[in-house]
VEXDREN-2710 file (C-alpha; in Angstrom, 1 decimal):
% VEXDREN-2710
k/r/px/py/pz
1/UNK/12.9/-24.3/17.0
2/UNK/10.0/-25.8/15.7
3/UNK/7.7/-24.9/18.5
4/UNK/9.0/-21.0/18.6
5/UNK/7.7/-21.5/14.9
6/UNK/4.6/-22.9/15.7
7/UNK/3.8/-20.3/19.2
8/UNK/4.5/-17.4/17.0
9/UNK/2.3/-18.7/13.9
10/UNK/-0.2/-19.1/16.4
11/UNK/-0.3/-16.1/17.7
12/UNK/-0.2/-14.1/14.5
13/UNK/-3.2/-16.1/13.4
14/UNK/-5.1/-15.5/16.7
15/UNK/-4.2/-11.3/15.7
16/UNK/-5.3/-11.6/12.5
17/UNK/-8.8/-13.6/13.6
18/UNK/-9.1/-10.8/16.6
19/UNK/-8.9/-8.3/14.1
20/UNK/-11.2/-9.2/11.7
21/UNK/-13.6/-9.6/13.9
22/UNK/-13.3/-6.6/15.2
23/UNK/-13.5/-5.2/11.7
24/UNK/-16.6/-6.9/11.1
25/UNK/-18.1/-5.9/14.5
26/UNK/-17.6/-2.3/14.0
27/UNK/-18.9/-2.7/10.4
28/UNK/-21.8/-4.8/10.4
29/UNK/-23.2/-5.8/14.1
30/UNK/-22.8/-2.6/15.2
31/UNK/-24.7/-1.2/12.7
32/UNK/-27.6/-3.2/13.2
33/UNK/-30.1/-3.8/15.6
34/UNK/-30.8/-7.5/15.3
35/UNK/-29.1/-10.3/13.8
36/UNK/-30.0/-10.9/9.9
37/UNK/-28.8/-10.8/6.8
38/UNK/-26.2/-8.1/7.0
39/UNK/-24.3/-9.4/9.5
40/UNK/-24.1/-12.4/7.5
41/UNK/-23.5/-11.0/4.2
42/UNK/-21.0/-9.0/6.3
43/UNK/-18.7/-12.3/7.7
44/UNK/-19.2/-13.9/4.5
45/UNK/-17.3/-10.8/2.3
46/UNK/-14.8/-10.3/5.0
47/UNK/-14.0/-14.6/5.0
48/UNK/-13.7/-14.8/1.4
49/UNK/-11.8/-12.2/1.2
50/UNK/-9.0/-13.9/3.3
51/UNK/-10.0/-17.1/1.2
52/UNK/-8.9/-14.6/-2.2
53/UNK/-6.2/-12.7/-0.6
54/UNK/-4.4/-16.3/0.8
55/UNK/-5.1/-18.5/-2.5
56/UNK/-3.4/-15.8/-4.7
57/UNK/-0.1/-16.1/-2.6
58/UNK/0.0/-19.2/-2.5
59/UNK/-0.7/-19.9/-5.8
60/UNK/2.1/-17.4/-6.9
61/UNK/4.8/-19.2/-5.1
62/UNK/3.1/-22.7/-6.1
63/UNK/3.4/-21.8/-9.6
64/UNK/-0.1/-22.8/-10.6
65/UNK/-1.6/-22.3/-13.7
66/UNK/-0.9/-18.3/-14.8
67/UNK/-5.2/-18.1/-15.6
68/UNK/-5.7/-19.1/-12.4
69/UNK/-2.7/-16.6/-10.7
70/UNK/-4.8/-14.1/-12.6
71/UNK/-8.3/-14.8/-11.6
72/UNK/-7.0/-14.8/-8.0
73/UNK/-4.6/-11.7/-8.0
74/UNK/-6.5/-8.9/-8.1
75/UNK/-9.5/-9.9/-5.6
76/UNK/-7.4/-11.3/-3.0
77/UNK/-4.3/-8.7/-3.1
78/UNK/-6.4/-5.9/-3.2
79/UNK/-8.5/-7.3/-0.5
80/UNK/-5.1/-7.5/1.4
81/UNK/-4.8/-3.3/0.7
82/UNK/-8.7/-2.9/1.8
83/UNK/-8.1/-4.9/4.7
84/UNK/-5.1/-2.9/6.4
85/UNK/-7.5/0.6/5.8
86/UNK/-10.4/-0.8/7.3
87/UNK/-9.0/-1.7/10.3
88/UNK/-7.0/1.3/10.5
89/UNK/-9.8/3.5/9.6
90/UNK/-12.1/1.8/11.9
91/UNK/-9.3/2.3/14.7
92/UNK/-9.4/6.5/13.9
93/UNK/-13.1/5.9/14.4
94/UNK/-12.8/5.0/17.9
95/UNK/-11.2/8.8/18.2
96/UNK/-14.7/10.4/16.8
97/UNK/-17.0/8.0/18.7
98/UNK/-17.1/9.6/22.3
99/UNK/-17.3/13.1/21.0
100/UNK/-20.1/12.6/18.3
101/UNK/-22.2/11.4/20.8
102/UNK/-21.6/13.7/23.2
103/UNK/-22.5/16.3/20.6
104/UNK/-25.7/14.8/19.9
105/UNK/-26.5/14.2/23.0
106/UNK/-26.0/17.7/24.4
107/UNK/-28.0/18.9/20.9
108/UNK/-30.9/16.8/22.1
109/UNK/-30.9/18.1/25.0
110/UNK/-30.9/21.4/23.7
111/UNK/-34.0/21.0/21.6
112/UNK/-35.9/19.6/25.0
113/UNK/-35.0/22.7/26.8
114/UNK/-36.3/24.9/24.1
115/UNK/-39.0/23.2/23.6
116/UNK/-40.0/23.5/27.1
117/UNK/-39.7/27.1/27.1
118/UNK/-41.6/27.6/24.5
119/UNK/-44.2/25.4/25.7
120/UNK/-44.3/27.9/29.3
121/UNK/-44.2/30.9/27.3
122/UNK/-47.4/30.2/25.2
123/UNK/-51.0/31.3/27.2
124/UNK/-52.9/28.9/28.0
125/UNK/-57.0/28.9/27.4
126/UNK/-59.4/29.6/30.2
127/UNK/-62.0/26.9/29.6
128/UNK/-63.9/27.9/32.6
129/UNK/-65.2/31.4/31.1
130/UNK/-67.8/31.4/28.2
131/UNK/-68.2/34.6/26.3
132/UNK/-71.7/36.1/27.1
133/UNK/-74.3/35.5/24.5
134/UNK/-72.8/32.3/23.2
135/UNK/-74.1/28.4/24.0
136/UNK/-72.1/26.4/25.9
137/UNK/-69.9/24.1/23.8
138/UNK/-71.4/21.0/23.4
139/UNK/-69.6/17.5/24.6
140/UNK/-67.7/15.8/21.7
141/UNK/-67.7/12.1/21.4
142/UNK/-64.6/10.8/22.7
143/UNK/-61.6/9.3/19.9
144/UNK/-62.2/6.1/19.0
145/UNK/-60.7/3.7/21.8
146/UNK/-61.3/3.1/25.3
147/UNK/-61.8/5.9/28.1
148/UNK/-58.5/7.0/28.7
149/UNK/-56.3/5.5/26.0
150/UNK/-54.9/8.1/24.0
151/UNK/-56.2/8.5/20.4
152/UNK/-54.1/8.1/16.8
153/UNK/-53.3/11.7/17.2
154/UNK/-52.9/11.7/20.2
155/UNK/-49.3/14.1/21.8
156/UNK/-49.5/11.7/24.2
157/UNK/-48.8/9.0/22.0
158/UNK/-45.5/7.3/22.2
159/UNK/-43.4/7.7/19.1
160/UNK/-42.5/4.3/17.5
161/UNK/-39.3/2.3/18.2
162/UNK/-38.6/1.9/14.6
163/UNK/-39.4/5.5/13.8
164/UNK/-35.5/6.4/14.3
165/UNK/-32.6/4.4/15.0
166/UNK/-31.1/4.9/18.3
167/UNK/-28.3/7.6/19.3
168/UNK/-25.4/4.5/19.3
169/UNK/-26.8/3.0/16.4
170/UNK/-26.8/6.1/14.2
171/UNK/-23.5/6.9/15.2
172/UNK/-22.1/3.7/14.5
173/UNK/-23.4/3.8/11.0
174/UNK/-21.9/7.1/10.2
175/UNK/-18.9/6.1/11.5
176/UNK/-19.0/2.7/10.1
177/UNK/-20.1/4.5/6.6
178/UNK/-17.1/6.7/7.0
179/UNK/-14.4/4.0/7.9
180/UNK/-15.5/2.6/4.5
181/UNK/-15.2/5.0/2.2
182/UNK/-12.1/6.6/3.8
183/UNK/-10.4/3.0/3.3
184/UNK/-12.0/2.5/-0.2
185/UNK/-11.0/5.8/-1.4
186/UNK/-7.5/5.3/-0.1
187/UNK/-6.6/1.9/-1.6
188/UNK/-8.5/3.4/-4.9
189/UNK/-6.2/6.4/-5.3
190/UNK/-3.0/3.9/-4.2
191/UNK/-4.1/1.5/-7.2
192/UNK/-4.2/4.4/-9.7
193/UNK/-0.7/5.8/-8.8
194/UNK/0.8/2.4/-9.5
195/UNK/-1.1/1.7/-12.5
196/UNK/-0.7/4.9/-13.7
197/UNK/3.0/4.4/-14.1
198/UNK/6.0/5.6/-12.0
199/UNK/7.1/9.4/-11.9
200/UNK/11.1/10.6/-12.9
201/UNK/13.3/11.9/-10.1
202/UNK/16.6/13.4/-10.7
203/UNK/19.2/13.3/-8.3
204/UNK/22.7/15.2/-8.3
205/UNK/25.3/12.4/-6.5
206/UNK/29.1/14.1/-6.4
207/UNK/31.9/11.7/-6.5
208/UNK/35.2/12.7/-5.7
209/UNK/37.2/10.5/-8.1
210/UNK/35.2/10.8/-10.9
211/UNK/37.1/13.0/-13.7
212/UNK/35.6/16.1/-15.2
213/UNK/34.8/14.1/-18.4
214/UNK/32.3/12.6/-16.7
215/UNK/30.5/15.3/-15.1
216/UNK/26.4/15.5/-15.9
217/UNK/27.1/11.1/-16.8
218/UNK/23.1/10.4/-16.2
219/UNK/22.5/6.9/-14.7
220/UNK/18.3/5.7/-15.0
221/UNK/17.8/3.5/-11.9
222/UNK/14.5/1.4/-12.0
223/UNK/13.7/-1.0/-9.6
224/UNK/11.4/-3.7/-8.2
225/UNK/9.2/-4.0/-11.4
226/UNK/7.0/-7.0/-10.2
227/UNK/6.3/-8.2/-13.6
228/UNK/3.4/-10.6/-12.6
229/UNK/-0.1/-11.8/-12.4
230/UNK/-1.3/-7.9/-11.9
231/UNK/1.1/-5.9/-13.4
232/UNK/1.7/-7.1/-17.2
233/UNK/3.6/-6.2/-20.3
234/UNK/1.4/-3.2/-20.8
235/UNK/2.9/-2.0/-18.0
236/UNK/6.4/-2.5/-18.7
237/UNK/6.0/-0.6/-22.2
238/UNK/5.2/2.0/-19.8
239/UNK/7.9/1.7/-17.2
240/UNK/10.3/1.2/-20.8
241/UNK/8.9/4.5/-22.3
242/UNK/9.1/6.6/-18.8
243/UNK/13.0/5.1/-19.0
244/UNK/13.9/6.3/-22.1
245/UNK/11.9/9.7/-22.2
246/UNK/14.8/10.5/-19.7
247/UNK/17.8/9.9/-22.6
248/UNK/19.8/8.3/-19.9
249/UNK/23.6/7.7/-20.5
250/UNK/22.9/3.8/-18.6
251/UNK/20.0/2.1/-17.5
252/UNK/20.5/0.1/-14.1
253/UNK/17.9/-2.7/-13.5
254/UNK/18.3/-3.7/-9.8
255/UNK/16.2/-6.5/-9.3
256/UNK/13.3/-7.8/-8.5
257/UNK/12.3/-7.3/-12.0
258/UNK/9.4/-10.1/-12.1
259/UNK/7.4/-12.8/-9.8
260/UNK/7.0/-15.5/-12.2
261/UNK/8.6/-18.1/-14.7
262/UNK/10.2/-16.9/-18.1
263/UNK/7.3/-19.4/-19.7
264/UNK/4.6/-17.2/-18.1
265/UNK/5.7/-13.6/-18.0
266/UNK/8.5/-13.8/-21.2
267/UNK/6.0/-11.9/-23.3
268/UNK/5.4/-9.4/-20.1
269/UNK/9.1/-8.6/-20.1
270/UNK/9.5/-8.1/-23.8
271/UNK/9.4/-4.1/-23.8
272/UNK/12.4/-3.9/-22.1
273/UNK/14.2/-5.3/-25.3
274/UNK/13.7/-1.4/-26.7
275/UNK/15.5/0.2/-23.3
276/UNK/17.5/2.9/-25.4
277/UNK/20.7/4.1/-23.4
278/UNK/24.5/5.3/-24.6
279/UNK/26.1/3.2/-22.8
280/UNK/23.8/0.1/-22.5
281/UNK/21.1/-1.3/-20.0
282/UNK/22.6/-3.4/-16.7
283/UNK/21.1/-5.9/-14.9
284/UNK/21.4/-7.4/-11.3
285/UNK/19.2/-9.8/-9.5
286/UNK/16.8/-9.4/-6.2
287/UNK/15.1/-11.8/-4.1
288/UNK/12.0/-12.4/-6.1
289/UNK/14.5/-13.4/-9.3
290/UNK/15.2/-16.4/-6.8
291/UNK/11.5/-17.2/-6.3
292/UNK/10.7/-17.3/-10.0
293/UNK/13.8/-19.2/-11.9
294/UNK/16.9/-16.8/-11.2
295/UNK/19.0/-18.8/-14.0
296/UNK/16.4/-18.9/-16.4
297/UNK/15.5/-14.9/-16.1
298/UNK/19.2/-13.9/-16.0
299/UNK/19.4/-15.9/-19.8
300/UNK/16.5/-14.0/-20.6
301/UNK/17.1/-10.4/-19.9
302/UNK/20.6/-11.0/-21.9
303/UNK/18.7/-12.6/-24.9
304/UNK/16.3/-8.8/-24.6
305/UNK/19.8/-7.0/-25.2
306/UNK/20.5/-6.2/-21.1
307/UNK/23.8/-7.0/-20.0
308/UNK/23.4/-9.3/-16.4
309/UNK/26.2/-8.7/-13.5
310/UNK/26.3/-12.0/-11.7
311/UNK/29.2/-11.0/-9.1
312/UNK/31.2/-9.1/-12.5
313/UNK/32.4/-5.6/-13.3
314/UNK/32.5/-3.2/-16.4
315/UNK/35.0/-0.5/-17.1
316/UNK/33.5/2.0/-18.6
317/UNK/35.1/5.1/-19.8
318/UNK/35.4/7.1/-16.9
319/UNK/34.5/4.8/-13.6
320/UNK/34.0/1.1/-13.0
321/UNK/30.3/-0.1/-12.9
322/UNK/30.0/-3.7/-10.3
323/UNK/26.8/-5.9/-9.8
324/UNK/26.5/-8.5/-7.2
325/UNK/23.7/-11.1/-7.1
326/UNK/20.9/-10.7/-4.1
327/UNK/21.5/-12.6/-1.0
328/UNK/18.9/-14.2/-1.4
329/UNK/21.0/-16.5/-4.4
330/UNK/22.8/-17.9/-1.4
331/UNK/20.4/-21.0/-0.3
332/UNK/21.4/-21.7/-3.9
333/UNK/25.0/-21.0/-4.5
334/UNK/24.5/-18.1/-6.3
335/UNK/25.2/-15.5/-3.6
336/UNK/27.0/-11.8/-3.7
337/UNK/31.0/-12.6/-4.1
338/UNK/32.0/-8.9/-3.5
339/UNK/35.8/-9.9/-4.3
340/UNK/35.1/-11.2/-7.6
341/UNK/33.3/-8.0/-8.8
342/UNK/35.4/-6.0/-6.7
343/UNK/38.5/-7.7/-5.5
344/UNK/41.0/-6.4/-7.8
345/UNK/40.0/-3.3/-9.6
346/UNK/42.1/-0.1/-9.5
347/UNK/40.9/1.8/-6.4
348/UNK/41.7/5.4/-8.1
349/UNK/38.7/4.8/-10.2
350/UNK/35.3/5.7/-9.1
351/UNK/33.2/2.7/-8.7
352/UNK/29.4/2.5/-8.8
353/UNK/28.0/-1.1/-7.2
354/UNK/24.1/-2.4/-8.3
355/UNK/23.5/-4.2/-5.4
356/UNK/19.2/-4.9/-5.1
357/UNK/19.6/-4.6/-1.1
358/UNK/20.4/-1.6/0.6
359/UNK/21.5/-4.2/3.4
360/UNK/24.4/-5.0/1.5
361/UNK/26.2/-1.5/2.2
362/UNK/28.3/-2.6/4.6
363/UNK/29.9/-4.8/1.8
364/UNK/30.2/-1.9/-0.1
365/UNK/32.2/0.2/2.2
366/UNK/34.5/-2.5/3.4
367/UNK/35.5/-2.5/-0.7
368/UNK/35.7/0.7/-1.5
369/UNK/32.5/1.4/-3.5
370/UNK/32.0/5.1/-4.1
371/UNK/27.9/4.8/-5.2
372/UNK/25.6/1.8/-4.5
373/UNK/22.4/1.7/-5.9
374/UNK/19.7/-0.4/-4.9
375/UNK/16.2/-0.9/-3.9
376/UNK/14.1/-3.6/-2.6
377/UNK/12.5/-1.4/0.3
378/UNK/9.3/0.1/-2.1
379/UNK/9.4/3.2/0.8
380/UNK/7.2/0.9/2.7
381/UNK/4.8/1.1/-0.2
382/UNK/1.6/0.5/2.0
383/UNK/1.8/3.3/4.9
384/UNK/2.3/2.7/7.9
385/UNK/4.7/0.0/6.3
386/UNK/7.4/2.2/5.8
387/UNK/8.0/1.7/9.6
388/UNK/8.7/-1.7/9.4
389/UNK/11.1/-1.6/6.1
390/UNK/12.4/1.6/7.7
391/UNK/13.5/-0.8/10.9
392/UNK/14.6/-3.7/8.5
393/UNK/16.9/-1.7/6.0
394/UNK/19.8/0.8/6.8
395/UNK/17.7/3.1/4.3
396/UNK/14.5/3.2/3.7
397/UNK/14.2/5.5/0.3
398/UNK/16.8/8.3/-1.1
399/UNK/20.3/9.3/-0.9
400/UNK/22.1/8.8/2.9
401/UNK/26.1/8.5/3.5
402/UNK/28.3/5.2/5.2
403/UNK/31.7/6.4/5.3
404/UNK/33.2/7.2/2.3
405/UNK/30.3/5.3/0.3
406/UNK/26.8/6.7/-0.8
407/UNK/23.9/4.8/-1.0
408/UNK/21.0/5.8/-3.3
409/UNK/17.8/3.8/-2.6
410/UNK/14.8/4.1/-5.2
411/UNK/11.4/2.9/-3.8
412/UNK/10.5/1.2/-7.1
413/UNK/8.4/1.5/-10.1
414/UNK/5.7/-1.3/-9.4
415/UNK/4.5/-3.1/-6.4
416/UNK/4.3/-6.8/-4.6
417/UNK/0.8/-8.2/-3.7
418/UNK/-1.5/-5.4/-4.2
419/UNK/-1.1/-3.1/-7.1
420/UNK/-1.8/-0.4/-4.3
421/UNK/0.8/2.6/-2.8
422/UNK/0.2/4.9/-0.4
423/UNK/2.8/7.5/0.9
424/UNK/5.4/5.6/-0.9
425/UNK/4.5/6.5/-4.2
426/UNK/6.5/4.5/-7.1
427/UNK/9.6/6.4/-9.1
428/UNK/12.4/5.8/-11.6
429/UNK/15.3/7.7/-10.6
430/UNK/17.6/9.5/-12.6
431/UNK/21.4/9.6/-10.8
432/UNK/23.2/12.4/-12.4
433/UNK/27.1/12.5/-11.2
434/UNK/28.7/15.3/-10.8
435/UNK/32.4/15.4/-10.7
436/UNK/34.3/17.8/-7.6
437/UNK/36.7/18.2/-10.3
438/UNK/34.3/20.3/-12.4
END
């Protein structure tokens, strides 16, 4: 096992060294003509980059000092969003290469065409005749220079090397000039969405054993806050005042609320002691709880007035509301224990399940769950990630049926590693149920 471990490490390192140095080719030799100081400044920005983006993850999951978590973060994760559009962008480039040339090439040639025609079409002198009644010209000294060497102004004259870059090098500049901003601009506009705050959807879910008296109940699901080193408490007044803008009936939290200790991101998480809801604010853990102190964050959100659902169920009024801790709590005991939040509830009541995973469905069906809400997934968050966490998760983002169950997935309201989403963009969803009775 070990050396599956160690094959496969190697040969994602030898991937990522194969394409950075692609990256960096395309970037910076390319677009020179001699080795020097670009090409330098070129490997050293693309190196320390790597050097920011792997000391911020490690010093996240190392717990070191929050000031230096900070100082590290937003370099090195957003280096990790820059990275990924480079190389993609440099990838579309190899699409406009061949025909950009060919374009210049056949314009060139164009211009040497005309040129020549023009050049037959003009008259040429007769040097031979002279005009009666005029003097022969007389014999001008010859341009400085030896016989036969062509002067300074000279047509003949060769034009200078250095007078214009050559056809391959100019079009690996605008290419190369072109990758860059396309990535830059792309992991800029990301960075603003998510910092920007998450948008409100609304969803319509029909349950069939929910009663008429709870028809238009409106259920605020926000997940996968990432409270951290990048994304502070500023940030989750604003997730806290998108939340309650929305006058929800109950506010589901399901996980994956922060990616740090209570010591060092408590203030961070202290907006969410004004969450406003009828029916009161729920919480269940996700995997990053587990990385960050799930025992000591659990005690905390309950001291901020949310009400934790460690494998436990609520009746409420009109249909039975179940957590289950992540799977992740099971290297530590803490797993999902679906029959002691589900095992003995009356089945004629509707039952919606906060569950952070959307993997944990199949749970969900086997006990008779009518909703589970979770998320986890982000959408993907960095595009074309959404292929990979599309392949990894029974749902990748939005409403989809198993059975008699439904499973709402939200894609989040922050984001992990870099404060960057694109074609996942972040939401809080509001889940309004609708009753087949009404």
């Amino acid at each position: 096992m070990v050396v599956v471990f160690v094959l496969v490490a190697l040969v994602m390192v030898g991937v990522l060294v194969t394409a950075n140095w692609y990256v960096w080719r395309r970037l910076f030799r390319d677009t020179t003509s001699a080795p020097g100081p670009v090409r330098r400044v070129g490997a050293a920005v693309i190196a320390g980059g790597w050097l920011l983006a792997v000391g911020a993850l490690v010093a996240e999951r190392a717990g070191a000092p929050f000031w230096l978590q900070r100082v590290l973060a937003w370099p090195g994760f957003l280096w990790l969003a820059l990275s990924i559009y480079l190389l993609l962008a440099v990838l579309a480039g190899e699409v406009v290469r061949p025909p950009l040339r060919r374009y210049l090439e056949r314009r060139a040639a164009a211009r040497r065409t005309q040129g020549a025609e023009q050049a037959a079409a003009s008259p040429v002198a007769d040097t031979e005749r002279i005009p009666a009644g005029t003097a022969p010209p007389k014999e001008q000294p010859e341009a400085s220079g030896t016989p036969g060497t062509p002067g300074p102004g000279s047509e003949d004259a060769p034009p200078s090397p250095l007078a214009v870059p050559s056809r391959r090098l100019f079009v690996s500049r605008v290419v190369a000039g072109a990758a860059a901003a396309a990535a830059a601009g792309t992991v800029g506009y990301g960075t603003y969405g998510v910092l920007n705050g998450p948008s409100v959807k609304r969803v319509t879910v029909p349950l069939a054993k929910l009663p008429r008296a709870a028809h238009g109940f409106r259920i605020a699901v926000v997940s996968d806050i990432h409270l951290g080193p990048v994304l502070g408490r500023g940030f989750a007044q604003k997730v806290v005042d998108t939340i309650n803008s929305t006058q929800p009936d109950l506010i589901a939290v399901v996980g994956d609320l922060v990616d740090g200790s209570v010591k060092d991101l408590g203030p961070a998480a202290a907006p969410l002691a004004r969450l406003e809801a009828r029916h009161g604010a729920y919480f269940v853990t996700g995997n990053h709880e587990y990385f960050s102190g799930a025992e000591q964050w659990v005690a905390e959100v309950r001291r901020l007035g949310l009400l934790p659902l460690e494998n436990a169920r609520t009746e409420l009024p009109h249909f039975d509301l179940a957590g289950v801790n992540d799977v992740a709590g099971e290297d530590e005991g803490q797993g999902p224990d679906y029959d002691r939040a589900l095992g003995d509830r009356d089945r004629s009541r509707a039952c919606v399940l906060l569950a952070h995973q959307p993997v944990q469905i199949h749970d969900a069906v086997d006990h008779g769950v009518d909703l589970q809400l979770s998320g986890h997934t982000h959408g993907g968050q960095l595009w074309p990630g959404n292929l990979i966490a599309g392949a990894a998760n029974p749902t990748l983002a939005g409403l989809e049926r198993y059975g008699d169950t439904q499973l709402y997935v939200s894609r989040g309201a922050g984001a992990w590693g870099p404060p960057t989403r694109v074609g996942a963009p972040s939401d809080i969803t509001v889940i309004e149920l609708a009753s087949r009775q009404a």
